[in-house]
C-alpha positions in Angstrom: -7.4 10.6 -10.9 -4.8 11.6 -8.6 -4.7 14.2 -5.5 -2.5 17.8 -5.8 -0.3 16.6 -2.7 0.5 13.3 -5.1 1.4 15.7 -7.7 3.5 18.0 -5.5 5.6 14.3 -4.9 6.1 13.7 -8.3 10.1 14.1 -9.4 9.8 17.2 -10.9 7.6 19.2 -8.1 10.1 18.9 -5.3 11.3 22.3 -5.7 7.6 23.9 -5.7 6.8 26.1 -2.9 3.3 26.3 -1.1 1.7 29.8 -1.1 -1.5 28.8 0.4 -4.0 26.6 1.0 -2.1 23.7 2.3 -4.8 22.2 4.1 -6.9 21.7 0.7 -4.0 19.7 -1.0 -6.4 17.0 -0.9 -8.0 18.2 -4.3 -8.8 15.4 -6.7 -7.1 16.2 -10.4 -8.6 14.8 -13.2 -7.0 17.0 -15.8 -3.7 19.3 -16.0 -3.9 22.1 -18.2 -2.0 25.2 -19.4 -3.6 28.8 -19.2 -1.9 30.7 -22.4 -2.3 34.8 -23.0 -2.5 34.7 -26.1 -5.2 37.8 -26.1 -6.6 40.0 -23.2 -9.7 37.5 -24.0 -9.3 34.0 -22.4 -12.0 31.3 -23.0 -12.3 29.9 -19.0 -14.9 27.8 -20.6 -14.7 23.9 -19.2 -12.8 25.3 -16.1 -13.6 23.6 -12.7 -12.8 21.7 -9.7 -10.6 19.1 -11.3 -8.2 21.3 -12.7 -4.8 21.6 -12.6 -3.7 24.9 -14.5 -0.2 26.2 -14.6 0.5 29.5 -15.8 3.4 32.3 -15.9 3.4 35.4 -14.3 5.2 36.9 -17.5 2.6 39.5 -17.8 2.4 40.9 -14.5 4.9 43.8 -14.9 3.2 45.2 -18.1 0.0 44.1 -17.9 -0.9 43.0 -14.0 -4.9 43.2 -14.7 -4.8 40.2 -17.4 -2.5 37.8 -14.7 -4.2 38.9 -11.7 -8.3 39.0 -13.0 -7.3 35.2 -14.5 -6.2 34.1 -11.4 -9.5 35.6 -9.5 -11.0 34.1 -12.1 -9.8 30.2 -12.0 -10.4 31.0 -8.4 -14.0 31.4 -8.5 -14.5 28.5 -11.0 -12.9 26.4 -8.1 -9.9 24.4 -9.8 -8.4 22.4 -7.9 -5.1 23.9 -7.8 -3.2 27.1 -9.7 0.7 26.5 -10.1 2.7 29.7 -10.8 5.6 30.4 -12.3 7.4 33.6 -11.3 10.7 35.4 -10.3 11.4 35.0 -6.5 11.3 38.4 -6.2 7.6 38.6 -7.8 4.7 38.5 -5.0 1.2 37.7 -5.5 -1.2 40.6 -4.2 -2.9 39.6 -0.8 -6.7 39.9 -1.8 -5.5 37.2 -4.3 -4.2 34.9 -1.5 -7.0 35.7 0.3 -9.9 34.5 -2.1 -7.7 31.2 -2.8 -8.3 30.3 1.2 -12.0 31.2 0.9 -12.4 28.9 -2.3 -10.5 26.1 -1.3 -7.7 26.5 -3.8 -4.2 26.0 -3.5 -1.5 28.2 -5.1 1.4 26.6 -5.6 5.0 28.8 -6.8 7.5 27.2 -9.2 10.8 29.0 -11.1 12.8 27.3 -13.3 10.8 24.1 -14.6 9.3 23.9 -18.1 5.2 24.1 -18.0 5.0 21.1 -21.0 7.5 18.8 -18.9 4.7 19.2 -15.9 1.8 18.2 -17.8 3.4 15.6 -19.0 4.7 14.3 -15.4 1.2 14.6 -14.3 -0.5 13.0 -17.3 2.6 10.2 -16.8 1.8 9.2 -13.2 -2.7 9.5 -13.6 -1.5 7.0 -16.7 0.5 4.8 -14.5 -2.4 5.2 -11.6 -4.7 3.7 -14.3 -2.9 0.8 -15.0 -1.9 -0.2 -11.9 -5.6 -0.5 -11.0 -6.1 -2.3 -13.9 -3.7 -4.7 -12.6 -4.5 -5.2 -9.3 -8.3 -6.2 -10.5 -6.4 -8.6 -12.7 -4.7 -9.8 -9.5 -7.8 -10.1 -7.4 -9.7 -12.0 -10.6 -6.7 -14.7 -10.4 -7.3 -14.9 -6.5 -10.9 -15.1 -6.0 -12.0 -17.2 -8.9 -11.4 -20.8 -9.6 -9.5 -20.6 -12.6 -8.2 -23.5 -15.2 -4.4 -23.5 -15.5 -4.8 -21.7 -19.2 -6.9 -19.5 -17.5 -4.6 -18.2 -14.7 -1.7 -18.1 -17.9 -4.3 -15.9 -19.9 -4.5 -13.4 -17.0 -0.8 -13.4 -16.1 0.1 -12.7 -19.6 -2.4 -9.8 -19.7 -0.9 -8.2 -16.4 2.6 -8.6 -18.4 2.6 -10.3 -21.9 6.4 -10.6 -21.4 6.0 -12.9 -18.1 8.3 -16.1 -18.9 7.4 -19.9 -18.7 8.4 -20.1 -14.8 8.2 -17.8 -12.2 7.7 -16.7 -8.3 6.0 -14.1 -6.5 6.9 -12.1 -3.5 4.9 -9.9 -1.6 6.5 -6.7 -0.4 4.6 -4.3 2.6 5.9 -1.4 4.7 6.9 -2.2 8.4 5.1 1.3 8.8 2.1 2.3 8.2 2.1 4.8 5.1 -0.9 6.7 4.5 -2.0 6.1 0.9 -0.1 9.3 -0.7 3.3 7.5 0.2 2.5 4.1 -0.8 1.2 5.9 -4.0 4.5 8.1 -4.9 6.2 5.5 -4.1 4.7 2.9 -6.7 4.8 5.7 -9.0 8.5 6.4 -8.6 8.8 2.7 -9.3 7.0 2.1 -12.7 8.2 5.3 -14.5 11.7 3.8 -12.9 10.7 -0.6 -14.2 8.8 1.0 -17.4 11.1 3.4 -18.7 14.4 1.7 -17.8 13.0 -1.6 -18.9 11.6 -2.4 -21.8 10.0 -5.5 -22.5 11.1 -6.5 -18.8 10.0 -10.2 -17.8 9.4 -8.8 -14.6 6.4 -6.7 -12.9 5.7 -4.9 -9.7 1.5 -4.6 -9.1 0.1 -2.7 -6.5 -1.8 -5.0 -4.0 -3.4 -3.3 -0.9 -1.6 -1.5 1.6 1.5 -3.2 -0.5 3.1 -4.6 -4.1 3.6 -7.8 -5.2 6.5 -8.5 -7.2 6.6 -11.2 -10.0 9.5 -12.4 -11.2 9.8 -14.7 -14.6 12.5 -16.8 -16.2 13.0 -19.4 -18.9 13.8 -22.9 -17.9 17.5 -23.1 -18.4 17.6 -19.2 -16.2 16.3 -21.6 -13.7 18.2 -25.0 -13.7 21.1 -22.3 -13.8 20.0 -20.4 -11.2 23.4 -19.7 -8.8 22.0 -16.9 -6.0 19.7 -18.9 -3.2 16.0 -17.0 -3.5 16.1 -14.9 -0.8 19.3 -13.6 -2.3 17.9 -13.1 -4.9 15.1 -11.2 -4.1 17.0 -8.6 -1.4 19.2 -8.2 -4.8 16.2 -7.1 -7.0 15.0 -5.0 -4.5 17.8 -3.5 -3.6 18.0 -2.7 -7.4 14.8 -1.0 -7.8 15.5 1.1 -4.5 14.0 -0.3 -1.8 15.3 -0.4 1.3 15.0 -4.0 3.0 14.7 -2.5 6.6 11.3 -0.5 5.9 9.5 -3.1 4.0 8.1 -7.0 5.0 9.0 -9.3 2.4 7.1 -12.6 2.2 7.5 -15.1 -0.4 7.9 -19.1 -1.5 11.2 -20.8 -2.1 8.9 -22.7 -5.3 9.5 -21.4 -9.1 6.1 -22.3 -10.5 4.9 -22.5 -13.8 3.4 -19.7 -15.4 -0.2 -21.6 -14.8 0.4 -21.6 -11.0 0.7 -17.5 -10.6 -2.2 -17.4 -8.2 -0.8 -20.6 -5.7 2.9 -18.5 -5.6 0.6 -15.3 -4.7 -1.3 -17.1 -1.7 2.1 -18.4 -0.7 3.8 -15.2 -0.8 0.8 -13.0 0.9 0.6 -15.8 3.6 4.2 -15.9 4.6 4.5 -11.9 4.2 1.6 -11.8 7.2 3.2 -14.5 9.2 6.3 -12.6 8.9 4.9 -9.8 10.3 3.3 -11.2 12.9 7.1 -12.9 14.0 8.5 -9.7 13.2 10.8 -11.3 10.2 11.6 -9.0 7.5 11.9 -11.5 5.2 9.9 -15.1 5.3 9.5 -18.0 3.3 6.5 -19.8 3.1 8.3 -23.1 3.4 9.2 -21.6 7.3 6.0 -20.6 8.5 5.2 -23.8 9.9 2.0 -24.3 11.9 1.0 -20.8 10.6 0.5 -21.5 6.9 -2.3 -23.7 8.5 -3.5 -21.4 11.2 -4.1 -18.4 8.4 -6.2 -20.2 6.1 -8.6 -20.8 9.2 -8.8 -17.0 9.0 -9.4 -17.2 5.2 -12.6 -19.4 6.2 -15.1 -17.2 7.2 -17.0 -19.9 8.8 -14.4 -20.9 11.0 -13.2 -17.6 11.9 -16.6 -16.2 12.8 -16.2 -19.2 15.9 -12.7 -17.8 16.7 -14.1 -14.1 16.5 -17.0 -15.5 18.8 -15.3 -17.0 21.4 -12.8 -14.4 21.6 -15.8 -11.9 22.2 -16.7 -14.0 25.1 -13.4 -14.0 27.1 -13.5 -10.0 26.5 -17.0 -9.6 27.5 -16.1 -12.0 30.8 -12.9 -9.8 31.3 -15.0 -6.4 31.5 -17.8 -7.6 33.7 -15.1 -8.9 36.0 -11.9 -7.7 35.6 -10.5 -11.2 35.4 -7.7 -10.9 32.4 -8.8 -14.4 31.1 -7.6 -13.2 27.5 -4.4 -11.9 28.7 -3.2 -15.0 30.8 -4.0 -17.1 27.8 -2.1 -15.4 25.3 0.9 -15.6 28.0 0.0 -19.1 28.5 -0.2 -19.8 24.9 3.4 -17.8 24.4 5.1 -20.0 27.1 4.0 -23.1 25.0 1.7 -24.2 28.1 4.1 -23.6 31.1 1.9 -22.9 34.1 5.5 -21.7 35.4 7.0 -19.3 33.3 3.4 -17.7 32.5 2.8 -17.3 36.3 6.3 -15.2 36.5 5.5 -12.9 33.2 1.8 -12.3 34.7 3.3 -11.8 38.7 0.4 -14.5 39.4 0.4 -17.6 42.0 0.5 -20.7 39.8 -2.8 -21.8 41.3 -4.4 -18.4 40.0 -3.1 -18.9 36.1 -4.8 -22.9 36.5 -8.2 -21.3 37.7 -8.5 -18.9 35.4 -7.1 -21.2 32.2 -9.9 -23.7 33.5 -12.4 -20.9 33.6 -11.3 -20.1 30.2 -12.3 -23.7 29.2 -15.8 -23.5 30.8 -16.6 -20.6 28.9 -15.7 -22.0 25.5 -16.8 -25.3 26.1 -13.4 -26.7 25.7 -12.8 -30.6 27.5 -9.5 -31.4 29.0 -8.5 -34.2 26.5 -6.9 -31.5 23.9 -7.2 -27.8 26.1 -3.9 -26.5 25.5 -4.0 -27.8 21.4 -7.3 -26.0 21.1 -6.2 -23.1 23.2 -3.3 -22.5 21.5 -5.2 -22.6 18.1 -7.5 -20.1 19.0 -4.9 -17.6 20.9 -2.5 -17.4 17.7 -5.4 -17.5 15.1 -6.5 -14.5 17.1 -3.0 -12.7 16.9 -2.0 -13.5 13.6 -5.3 -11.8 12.7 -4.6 -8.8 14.8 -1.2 -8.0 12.3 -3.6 -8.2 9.4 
């Protein structure tokens, strides 16, 4: 399934104009078809919302009725979109137009491209949709499962049967947030470019969330000759399939694991992607992220982070009632690794007033004064690392 604005970003709809009905590009397409007039009787039977029909506007000079009463017609079955091809100089009557808007369906205008190359674009990229779903379950069933070491090579071979004996992953998302038609073009732009360019490639891009993850295999002896550093590397393969390093957070782990070990690289390379982000570092290894790599799997433990979520809620709820910025000083606190000093300047506080209200902070989550900055801290960055999640 795929949505007319996702077609109309496919490679060979740039040049298609919008007649109307741009706010109902949101259509769902399961099914791209062409409307022949082959007879002044056309079997519409089967046509509905789902459809994608291109047709010519050929026989509007000679014979306007059969054009115009199939378009009122595909109208009122409510496709989801009609594509056109005409002259420039051709027009599409207004009471035409008209019914489109009141039914919800777009017309769309094309010239010069060839109907059958269309379809098959479209059929291409729902295709492509389809497997990339199929992938990232795969991915998810190698994340969330405890698997045997056969069992995580069975599953990486069925995401790419071509994967080699050792291998990394990287995790790749946007420094902006795209709205899911970008992230989706843009993954499709990249497997027709990995699937048709190379075949049999030892490498795969899946689609993982708001991002991709990108696995890339090698024999042995590719590895013991290995002369690029990883992160070279990988800014290199990027750079090849056209990505451009400023727009995107790129987290992996300086480890080439065995094929077995696909789902330990993943969590490495999603870990140091979000501490990355939260340091603002385009590009982090997991072997970098220091106290962090420790700090996010508190936030994979639900029982843990429920606590941090807890007493979090408590310095907010204090903070409404009375306007006290207990939160705030501690996260300044916590930035200035513990100097009362500095985090009196940044907040324009006394240094007495930044004390009382870090020892008010303790008394409301119950923290002694043996380890208060350790478990401060702790909490404070567990609490903005989630926030960049």
């Amino acid at each position: 399934m795929i949505k007319v604005k996702e077609i109309l970003n496919l490679s060979l709809f740039e040049n298609f104009e919008i007649l109307c009905g741009k706010e109902y590009l949101s259509n769902r397409v399961t099914a791209a078809v062409i409307l022949e007039y082959e007879s002044s009787r056309i079997n519409y039977k089967g046509y509905c919302y789902g459809y994608f029909v291109l047709l010519s506007y050929f026989f509007a000079t000679e014979s306007p009725d059969i054009v115009h009463n199939a378009l009122r017609t595909l109208i009122e079955k409510n496709v989801s979109a009609i594509a056109i091809k005409m002259l420039p100089e051709e027009h599409i009557p207004n009471d035409i137009i008209q019914l489109a808007e009141k039914n919800h369906v777009p017309l769309l205008v094309f010239h010069e491209e060839f109907m059958e190359d269309l379809i098959i674009n479209i059929n291409e990229s729902m295709k492509t949709r389809a497997r990339y779903i199929v992938m990232e379950e795969k991915l998810n069933y190698l994340l969330f499962n405890q698997l045997s070491p056969e069992q995580v090579k069975e599953t990486a071979l069925q995401i790419n049967e071509n994967f080699k004996p050792m291998l990394f992953a990287v995790n790749i998302t946007p420094k902006q947030k795209m709205d899911n038609v970008y992230l989706h073009s843009f993954f499709d732009h990249l497997m027709f470019r990995q699937y048709r360019e190379e075949e049999n490639t030892s490498d795969s891009f899946i689609k993982y969330k708001t991002g991709l993850i990108l696995v890339c295999s090698f024999s042995e002896k590719e590895v013991a000759h290995m002369s690029q550093t990883m992160e070279q590397y990988i800014k290199d393969r990027l750079k090849r399939f056209g990505f451009k390093q400023e727009e995107f957070h790129v987290g992996y782990s300086k480890e080439i694991f065995p094929i077995q070990k696909l789902n330990i690289s993943v969590r490495k390379a999603i870990t140091s992607n979000i501490i990355g982000k939260f340091q603002k570092q385009a590009i982090k290894s997991y072997e970098d992220t220091g106290v962090y790599k420790y700090i996010a799997s508190i936030l994979r433990d639900p029982v843990l982070y429920i606590e941090i979520e807890k007493n979090i809620n408590s310095l907010k709820q204090y903070d409404a009632e009375h306007d006290a910025n207990l939160l705030e000083t501690l996260i300044i606190y916590v930035k200035n690794n513990g100097d009362i000093k500095s985090s009196s300047a940044e907040l324009f506080q006394h240094n007495n007033t930044i004390r009382y209200r870090i020892k008010k902070a303790q008394q409301l989550l119950n923290i002694s004064d043996d380890a208060a900055y350790e478990e401060i801290a702790l909490l404070i960055q567990s609490y903005l690392l989630h926030c960049t999640l």
